[in-house]
N, CA, C and O atoms as a MOPAC input file, in Angstrom:
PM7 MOZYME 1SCF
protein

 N     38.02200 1    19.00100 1    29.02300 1
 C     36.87100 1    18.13800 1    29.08100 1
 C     36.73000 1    17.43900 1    27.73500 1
 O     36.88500 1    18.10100 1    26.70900 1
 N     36.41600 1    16.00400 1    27.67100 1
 C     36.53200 1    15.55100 1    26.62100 1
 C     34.51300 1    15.05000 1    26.45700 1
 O     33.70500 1    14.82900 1    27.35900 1
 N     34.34600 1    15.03700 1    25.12500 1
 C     33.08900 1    15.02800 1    24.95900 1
 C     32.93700 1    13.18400 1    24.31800 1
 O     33.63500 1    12.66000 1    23.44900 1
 N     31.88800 1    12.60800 1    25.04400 1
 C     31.87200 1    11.22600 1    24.56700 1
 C     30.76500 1    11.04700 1    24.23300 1
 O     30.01400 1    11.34200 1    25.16300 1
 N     29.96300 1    10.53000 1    22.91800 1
 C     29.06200 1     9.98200 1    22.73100 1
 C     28.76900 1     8.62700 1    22.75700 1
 O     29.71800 1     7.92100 1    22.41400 1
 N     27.86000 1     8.10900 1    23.02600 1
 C     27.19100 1     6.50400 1    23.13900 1
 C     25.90500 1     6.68100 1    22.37900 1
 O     25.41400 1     7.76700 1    22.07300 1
 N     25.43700 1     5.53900 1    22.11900 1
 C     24.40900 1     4.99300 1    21.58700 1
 C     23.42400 1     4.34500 1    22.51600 1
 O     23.79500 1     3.51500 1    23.34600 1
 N     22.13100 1     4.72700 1    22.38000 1
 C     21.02800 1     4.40200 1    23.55900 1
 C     20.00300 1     3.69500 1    22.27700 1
 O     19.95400 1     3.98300 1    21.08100 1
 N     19.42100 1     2.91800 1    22.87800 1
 C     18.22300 1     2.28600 1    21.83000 1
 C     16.50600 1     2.62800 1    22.95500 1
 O     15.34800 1     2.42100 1    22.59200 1
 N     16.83900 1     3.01100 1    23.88500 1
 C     15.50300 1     3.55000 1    24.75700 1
 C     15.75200 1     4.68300 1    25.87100 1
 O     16.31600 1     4.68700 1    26.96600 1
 N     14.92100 1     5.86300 1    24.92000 1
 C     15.26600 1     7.09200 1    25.96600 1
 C     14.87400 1     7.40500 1    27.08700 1
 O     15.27900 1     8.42700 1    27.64100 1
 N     13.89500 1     6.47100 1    27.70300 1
 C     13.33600 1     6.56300 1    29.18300 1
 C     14.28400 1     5.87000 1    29.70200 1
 O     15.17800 1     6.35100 1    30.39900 1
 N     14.10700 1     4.08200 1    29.25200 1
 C     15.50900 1     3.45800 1    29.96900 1
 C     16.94200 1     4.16300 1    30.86600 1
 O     17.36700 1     3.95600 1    32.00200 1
 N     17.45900 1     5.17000 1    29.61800 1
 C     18.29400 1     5.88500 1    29.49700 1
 C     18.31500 1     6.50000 1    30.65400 1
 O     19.21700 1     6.42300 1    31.48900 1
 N     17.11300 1     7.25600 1    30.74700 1
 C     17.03400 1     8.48300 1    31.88600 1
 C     16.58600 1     7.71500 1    33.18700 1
 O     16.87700 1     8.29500 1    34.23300 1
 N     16.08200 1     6.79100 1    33.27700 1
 C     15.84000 1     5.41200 1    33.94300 1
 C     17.28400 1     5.40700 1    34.90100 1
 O     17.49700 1     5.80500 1    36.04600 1
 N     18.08900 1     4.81400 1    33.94900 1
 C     19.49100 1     4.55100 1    34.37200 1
 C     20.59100 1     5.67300 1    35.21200 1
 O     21.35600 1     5.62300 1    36.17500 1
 N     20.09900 1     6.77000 1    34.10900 1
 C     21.06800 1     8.22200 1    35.11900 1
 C     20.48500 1     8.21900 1    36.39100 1
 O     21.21200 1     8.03800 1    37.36800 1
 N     19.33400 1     8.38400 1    36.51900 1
 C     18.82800 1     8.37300 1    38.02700 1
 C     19.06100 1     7.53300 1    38.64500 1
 O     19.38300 1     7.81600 1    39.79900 1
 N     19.04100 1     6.30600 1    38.32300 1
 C     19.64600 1     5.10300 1    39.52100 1
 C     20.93900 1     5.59800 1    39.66100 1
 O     21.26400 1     5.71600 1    40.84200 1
 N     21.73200 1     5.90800 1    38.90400 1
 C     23.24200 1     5.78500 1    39.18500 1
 C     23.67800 1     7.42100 1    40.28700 1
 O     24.84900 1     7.59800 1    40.62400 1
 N     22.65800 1     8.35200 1    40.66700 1
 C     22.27500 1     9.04300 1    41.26000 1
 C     22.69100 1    10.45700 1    40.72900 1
 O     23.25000 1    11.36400 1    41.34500 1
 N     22.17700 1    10.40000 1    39.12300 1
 C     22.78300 1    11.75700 1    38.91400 1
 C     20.91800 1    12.23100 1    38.56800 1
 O     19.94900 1    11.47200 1    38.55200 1
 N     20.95500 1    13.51900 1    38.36300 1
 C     19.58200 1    14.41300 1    38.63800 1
 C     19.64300 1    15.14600 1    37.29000 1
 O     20.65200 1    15.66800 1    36.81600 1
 N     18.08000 1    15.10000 1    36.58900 1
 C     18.07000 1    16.07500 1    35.49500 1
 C     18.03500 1    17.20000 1    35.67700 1
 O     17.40900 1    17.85100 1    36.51300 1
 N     19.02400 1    17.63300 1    34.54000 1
 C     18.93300 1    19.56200 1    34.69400 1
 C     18.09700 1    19.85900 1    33.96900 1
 O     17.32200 1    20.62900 1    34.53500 1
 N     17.72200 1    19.57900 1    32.61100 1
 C     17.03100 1    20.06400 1    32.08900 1
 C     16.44700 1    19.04300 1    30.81300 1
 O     16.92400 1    17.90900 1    30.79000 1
 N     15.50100 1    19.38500 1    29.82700 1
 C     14.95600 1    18.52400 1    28.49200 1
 C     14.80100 1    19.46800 1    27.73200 1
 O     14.13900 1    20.48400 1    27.94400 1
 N     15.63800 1    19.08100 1    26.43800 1
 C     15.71500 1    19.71800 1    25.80600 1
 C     15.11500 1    18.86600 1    24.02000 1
 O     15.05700 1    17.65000 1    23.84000 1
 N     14.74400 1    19.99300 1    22.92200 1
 C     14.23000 1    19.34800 1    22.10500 1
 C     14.64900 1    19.67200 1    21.21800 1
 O     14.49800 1    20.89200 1    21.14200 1
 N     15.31700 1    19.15200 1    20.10800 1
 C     15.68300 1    19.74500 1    18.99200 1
 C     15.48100 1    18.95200 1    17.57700 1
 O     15.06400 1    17.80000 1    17.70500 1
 N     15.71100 1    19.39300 1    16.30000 1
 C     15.45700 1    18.87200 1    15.05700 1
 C     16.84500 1    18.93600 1    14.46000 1
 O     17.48100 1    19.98800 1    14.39800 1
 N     17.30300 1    17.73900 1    14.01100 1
 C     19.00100 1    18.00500 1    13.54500 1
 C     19.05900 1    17.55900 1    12.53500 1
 O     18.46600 1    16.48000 1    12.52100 1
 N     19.71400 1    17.95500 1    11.10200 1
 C     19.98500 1    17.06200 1     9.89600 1
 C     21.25500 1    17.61500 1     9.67300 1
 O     21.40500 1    18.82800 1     9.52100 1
 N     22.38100 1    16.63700 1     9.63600 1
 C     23.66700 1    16.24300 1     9.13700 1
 C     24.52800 1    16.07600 1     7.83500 1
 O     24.45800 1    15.13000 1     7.05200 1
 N     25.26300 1    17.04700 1     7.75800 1
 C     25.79100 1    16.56500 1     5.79400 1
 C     27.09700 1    16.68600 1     6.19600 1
 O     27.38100 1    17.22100 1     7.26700 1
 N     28.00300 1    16.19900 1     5.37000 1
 C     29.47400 1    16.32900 1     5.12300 1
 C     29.88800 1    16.83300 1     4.09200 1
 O     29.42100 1    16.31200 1     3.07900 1
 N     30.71100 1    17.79400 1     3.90500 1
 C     30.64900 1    18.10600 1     2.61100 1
 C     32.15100 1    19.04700 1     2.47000 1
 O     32.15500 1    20.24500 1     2.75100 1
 N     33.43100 1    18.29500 1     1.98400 1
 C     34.51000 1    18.89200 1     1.95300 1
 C     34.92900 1    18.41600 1     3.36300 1
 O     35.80300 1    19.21400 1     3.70200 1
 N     34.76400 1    17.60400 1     4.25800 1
 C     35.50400 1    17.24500 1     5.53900 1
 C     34.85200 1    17.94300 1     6.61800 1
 O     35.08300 1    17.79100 1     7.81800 1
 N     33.71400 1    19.00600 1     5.89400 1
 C     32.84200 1    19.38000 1     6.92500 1
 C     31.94100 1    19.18800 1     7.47100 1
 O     31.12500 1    18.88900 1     6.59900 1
 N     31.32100 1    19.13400 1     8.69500 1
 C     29.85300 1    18.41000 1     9.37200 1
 C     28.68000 1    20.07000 1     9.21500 1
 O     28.48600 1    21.09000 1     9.87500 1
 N     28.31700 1    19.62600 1     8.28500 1
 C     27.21200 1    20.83800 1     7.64300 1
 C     25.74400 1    20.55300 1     8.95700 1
 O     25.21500 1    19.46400 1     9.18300 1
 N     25.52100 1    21.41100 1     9.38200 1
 C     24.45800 1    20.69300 1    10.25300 1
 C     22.83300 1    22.15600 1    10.42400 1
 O     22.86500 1    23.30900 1    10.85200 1
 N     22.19800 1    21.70200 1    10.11700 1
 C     20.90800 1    22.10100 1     9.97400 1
 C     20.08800 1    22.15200 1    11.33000 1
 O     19.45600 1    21.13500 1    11.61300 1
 N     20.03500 1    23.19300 1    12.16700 1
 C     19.86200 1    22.82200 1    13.81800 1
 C     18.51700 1    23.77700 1    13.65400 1
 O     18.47300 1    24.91200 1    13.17900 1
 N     17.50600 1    23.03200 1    14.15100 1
 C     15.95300 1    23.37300 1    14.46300 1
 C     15.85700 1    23.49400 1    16.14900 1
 O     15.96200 1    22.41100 1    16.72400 1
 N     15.69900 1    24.48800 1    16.86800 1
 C     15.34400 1    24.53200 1    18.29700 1
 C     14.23400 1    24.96900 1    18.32800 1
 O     13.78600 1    25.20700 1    17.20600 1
 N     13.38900 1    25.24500 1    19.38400 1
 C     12.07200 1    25.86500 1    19.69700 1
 C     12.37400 1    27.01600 1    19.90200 1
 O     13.20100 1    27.26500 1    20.78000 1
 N     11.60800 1    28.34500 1    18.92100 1
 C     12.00600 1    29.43700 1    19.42900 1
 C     12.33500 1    30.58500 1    18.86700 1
 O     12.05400 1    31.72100 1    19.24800 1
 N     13.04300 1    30.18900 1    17.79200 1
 C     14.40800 1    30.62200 1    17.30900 1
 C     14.32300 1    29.86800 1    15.90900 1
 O     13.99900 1    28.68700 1    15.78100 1
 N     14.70600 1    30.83900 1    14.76400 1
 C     14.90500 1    30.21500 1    13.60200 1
 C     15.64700 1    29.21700 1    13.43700 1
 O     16.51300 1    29.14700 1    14.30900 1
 N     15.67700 1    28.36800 1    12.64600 1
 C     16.41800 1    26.93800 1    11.78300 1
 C     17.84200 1    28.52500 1    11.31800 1
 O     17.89900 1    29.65700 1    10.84000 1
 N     18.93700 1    27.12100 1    12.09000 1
 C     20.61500 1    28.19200 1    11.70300 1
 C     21.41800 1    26.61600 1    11.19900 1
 O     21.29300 1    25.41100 1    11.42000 1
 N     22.10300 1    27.35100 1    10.56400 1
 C     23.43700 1    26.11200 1    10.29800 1
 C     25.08900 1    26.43300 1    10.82600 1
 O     25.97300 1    27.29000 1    10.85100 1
 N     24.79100 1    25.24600 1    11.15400 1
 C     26.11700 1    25.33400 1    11.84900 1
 C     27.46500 1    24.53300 1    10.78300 1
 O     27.41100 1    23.67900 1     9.89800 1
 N     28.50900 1    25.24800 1    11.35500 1
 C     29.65800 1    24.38600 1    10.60500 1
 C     30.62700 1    24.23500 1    11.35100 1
 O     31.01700 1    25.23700 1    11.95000 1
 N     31.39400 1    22.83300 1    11.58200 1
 C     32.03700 1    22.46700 1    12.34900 1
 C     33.20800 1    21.66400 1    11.27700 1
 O     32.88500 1    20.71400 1    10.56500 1
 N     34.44400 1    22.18200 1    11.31900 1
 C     35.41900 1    21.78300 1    10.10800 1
 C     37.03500 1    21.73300 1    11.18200 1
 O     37.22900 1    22.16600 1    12.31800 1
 N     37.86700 1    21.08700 1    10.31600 1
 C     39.46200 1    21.21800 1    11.03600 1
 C     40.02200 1    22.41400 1    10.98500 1
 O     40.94000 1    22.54400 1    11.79500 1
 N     39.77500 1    23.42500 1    10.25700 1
 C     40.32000 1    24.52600 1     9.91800 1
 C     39.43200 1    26.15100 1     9.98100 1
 O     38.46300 1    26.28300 1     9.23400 1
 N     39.78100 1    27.14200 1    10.76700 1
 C     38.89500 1    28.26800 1    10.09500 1
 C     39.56200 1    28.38900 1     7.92500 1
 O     38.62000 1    28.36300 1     7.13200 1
 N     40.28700 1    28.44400 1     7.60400 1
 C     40.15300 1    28.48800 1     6.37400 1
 C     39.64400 1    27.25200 1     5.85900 1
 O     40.07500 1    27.19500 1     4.70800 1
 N     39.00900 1    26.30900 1     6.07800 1
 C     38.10600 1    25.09000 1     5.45500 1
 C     37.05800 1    25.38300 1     5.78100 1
 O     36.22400 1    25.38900 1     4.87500 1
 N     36.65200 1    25.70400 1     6.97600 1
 C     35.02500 1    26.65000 1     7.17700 1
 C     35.01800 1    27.89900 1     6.30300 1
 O     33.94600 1    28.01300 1     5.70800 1
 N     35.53100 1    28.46800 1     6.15400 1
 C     35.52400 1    29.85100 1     5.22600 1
 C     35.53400 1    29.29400 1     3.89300 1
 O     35.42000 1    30.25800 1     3.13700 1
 N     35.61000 1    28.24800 1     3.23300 1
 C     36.02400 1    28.29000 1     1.76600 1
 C     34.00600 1    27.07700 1     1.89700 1
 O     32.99700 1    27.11000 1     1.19200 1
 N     34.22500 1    26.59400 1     2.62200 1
 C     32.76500 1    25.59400 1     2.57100 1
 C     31.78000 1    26.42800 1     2.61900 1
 O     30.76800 1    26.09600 1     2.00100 1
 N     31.77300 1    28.22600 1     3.62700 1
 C     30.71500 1    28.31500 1     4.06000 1
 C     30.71200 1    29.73200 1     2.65100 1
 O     29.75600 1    30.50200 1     2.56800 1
 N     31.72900 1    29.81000 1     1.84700 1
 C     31.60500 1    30.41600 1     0.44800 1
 C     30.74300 1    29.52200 1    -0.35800 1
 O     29.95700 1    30.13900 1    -1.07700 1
 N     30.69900 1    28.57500 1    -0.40900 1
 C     30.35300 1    27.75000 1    -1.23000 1
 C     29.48100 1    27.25900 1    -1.07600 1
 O     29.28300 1    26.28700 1    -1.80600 1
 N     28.37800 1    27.63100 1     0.00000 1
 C     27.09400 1    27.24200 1     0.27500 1
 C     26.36200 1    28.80100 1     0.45000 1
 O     25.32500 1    28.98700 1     1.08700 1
 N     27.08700 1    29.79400 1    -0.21100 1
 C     26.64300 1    30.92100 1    -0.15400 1
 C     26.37900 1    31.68300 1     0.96500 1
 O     25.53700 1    32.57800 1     1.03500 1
 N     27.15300 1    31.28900 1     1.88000 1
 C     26.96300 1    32.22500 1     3.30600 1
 C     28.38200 1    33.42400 1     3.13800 1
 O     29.41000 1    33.25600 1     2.48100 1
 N     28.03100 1    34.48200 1     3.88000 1
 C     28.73300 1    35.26300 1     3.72900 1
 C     29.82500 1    35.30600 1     5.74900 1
 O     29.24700 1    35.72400 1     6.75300 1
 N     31.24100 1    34.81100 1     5.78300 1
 C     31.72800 1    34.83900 1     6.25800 1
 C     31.59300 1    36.08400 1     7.42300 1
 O     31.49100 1    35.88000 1     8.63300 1
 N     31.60900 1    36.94500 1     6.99800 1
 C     31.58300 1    38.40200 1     7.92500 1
 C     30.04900 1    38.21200 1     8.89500 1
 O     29.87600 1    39.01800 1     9.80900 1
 N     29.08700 1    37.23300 1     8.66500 1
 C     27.96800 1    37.48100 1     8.84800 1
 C     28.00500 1    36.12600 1     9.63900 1
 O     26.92400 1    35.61400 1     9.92900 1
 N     29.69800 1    35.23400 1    10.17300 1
 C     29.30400 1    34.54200 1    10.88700 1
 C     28.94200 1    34.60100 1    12.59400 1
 O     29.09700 1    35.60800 1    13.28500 1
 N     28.59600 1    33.71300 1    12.92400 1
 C     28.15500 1    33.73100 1    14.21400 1
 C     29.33100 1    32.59300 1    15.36600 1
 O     29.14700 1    31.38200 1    15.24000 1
 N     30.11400 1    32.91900 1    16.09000 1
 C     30.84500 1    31.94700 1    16.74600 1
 C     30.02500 1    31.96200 1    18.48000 1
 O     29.82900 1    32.95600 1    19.18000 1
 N     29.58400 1    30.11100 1    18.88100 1
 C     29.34000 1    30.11500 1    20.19800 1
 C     28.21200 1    29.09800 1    19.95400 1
 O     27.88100 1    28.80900 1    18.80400 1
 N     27.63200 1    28.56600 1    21.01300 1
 C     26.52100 1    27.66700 1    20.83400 1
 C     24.99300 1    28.24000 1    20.64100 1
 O     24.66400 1    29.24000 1    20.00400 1
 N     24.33000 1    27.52400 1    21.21200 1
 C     22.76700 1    27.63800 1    20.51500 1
 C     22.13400 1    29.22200 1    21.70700 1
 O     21.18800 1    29.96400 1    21.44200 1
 N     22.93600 1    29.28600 1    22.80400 1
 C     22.51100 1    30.78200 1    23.52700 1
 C     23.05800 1    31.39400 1    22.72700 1
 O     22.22100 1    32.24600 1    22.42700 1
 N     24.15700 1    31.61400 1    21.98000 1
 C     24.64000 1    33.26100 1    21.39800 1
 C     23.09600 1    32.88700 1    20.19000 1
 O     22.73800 1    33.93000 1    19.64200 1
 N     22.51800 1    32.04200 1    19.90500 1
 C     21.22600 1    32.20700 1    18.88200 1
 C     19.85100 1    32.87300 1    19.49300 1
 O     19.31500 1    33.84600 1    18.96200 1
 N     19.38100 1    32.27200 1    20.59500 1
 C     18.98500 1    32.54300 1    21.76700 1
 C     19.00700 1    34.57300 1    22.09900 1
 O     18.06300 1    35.34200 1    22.28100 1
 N     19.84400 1    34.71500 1    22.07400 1
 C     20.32200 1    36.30100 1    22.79600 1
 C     19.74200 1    36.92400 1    21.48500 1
 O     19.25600 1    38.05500 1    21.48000 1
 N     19.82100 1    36.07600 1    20.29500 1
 C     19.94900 1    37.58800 1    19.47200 1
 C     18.02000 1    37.83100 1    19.08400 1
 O     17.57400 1    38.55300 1    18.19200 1
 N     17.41700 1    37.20500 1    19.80800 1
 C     16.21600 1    36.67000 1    19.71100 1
 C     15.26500 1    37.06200 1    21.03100 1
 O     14.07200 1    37.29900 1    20.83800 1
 N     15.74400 1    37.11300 1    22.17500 1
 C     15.47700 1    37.00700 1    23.21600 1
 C     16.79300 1    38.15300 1    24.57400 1
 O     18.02100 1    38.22700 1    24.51400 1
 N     16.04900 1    38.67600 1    25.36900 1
 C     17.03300 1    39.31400 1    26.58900 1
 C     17.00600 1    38.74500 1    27.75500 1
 O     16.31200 1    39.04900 1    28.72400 1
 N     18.17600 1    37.47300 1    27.59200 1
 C     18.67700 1    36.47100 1    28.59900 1
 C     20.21200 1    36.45400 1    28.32600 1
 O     20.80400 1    36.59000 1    27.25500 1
 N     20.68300 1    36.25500 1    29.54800 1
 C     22.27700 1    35.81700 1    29.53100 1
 C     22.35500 1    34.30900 1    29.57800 1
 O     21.51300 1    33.42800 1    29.74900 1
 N     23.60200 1    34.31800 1    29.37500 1
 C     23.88500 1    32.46500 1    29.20900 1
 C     23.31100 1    31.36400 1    30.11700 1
 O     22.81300 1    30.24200 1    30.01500 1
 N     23.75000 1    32.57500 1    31.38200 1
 C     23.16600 1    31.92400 1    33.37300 1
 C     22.07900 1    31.77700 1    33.11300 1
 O     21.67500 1    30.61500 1    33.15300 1
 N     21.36000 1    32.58000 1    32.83000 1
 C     19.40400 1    32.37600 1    32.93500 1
 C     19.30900 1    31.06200 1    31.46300 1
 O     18.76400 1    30.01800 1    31.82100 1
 N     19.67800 1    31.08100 1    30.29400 1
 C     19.18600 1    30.05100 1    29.40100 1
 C     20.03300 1    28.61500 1    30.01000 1
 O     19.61800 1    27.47700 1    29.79200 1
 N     21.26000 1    28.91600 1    30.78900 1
 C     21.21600 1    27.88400 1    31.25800 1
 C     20.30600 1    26.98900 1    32.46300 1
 O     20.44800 1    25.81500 1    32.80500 1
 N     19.70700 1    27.62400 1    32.76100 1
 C     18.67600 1    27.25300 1    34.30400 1
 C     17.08100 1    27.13800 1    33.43600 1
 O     16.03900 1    26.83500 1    34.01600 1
 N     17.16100 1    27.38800 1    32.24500 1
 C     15.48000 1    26.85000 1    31.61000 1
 C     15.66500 1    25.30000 1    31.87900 1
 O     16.66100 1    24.63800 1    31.58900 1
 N     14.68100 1    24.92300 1    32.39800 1
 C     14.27500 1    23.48600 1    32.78900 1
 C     14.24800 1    22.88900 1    31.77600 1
 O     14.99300 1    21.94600 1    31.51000 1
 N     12.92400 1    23.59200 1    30.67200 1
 C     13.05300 1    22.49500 1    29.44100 1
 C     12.35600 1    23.89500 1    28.08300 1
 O     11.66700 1    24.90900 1    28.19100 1
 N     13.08300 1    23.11500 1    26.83600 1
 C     13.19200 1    23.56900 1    25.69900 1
 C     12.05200 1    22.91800 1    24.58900 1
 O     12.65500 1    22.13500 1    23.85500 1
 N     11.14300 1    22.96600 1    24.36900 1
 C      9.69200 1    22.55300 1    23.81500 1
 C      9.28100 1    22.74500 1    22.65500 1
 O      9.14300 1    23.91900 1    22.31100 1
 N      9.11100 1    22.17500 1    22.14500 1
 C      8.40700 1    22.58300 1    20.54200 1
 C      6.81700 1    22.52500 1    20.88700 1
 O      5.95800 1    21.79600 1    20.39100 1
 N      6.70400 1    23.45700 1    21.82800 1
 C      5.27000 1    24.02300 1    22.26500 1
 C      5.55600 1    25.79600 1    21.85100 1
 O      6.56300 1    26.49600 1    21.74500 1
 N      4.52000 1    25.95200 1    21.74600 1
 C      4.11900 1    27.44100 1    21.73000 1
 C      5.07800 1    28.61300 1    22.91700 1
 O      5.19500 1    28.17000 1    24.05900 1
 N      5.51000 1    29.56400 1    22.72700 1
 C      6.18600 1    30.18600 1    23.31100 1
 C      5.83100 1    30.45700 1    24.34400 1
 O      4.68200 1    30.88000 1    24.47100 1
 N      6.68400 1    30.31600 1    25.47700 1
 C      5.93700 1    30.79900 1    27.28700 1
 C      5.92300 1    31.99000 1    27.28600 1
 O      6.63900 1    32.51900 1    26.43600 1
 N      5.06300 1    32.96500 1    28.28400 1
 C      4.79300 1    34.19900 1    28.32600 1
 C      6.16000 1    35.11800 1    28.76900 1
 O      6.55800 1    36.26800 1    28.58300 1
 N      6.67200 1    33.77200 1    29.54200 1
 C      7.78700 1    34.36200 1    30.16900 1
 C      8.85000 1    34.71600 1    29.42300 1
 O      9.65700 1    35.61100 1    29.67100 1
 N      8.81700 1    33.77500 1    28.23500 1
 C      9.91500 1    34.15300 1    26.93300 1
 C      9.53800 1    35.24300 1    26.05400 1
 O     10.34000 1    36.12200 1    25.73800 1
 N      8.18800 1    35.20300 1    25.60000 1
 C      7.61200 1    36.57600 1    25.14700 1
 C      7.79600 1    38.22800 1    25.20500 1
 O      7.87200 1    39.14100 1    24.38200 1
 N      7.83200 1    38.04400 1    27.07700 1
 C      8.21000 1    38.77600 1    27.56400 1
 C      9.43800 1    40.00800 1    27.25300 1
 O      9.38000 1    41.22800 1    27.10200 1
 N     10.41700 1    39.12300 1    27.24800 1
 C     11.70500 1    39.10700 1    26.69700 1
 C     12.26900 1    39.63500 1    24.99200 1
 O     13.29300 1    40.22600 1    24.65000 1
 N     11.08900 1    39.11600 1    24.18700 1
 C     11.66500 1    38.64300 1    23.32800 1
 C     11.99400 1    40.41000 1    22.80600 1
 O     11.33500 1    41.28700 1    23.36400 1
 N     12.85000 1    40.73400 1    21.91900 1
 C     13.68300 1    41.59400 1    21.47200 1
 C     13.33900 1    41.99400 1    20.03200 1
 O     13.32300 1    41.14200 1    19.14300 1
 N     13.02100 1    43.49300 1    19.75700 1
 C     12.08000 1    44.08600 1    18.56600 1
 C     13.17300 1    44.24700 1    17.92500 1
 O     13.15900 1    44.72400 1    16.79000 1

């Protein structure tokens, strides 16, 4: 699967358009993102609802992630590999199936239903 980005200048439009073309939302999701490069790496600062502010690193090499993520003082052994559910799990008692079927992701106050869940 190849991943393609585009550029939208109106996000209703947008969602406007998927629905005419007859595809259906799965879900809305909300997030806070800030971007650095630094050594060939995409340093990225990811804010979700929920769940602490994590950084992610996305590089050509595991030894270019290991020497960047020395050098921003993270300790390698203490990394985390997988998307924003393996952040999710360690926070919360859901599998991938169930965080994949949340409708929508909110920078509202926590649902009871996540509360529920959440992991001491």
């Amino acid at each position: 699967m190849k991943e393609v980005n585009i550029v939208v200048d109106d996000f209703d439009k947008t969602c406007q358009f998927l629905e005419a073309i007859g595809m259906v939302a799965k879900s809305y999701q909300e997030t806070k993102r800030e971007k650095w490069i630094y050594k060939g790496v995409e340093v990225t600062i990811d804010t979700w609802p929920w769940v602490p502010t994590f950084v992610e690193l996305e590089g050509p090499t595991e030894d270019v992630l290991k020497e960047v993520a020395s050098d921003l003082g993270f300790d390698w052994k203490n990394a985390m590999h997988g998307s924003v559910e393996t952040i999710y799990q360690m926070h919360y008692d859901f599998t991938d199936e169930e965080i994949d079927h949340w409708e929508s992701i909110t920078f509202i106050a926590p649902p009871d239903w996540l509360l529920a869940k959440k992991l001491k």
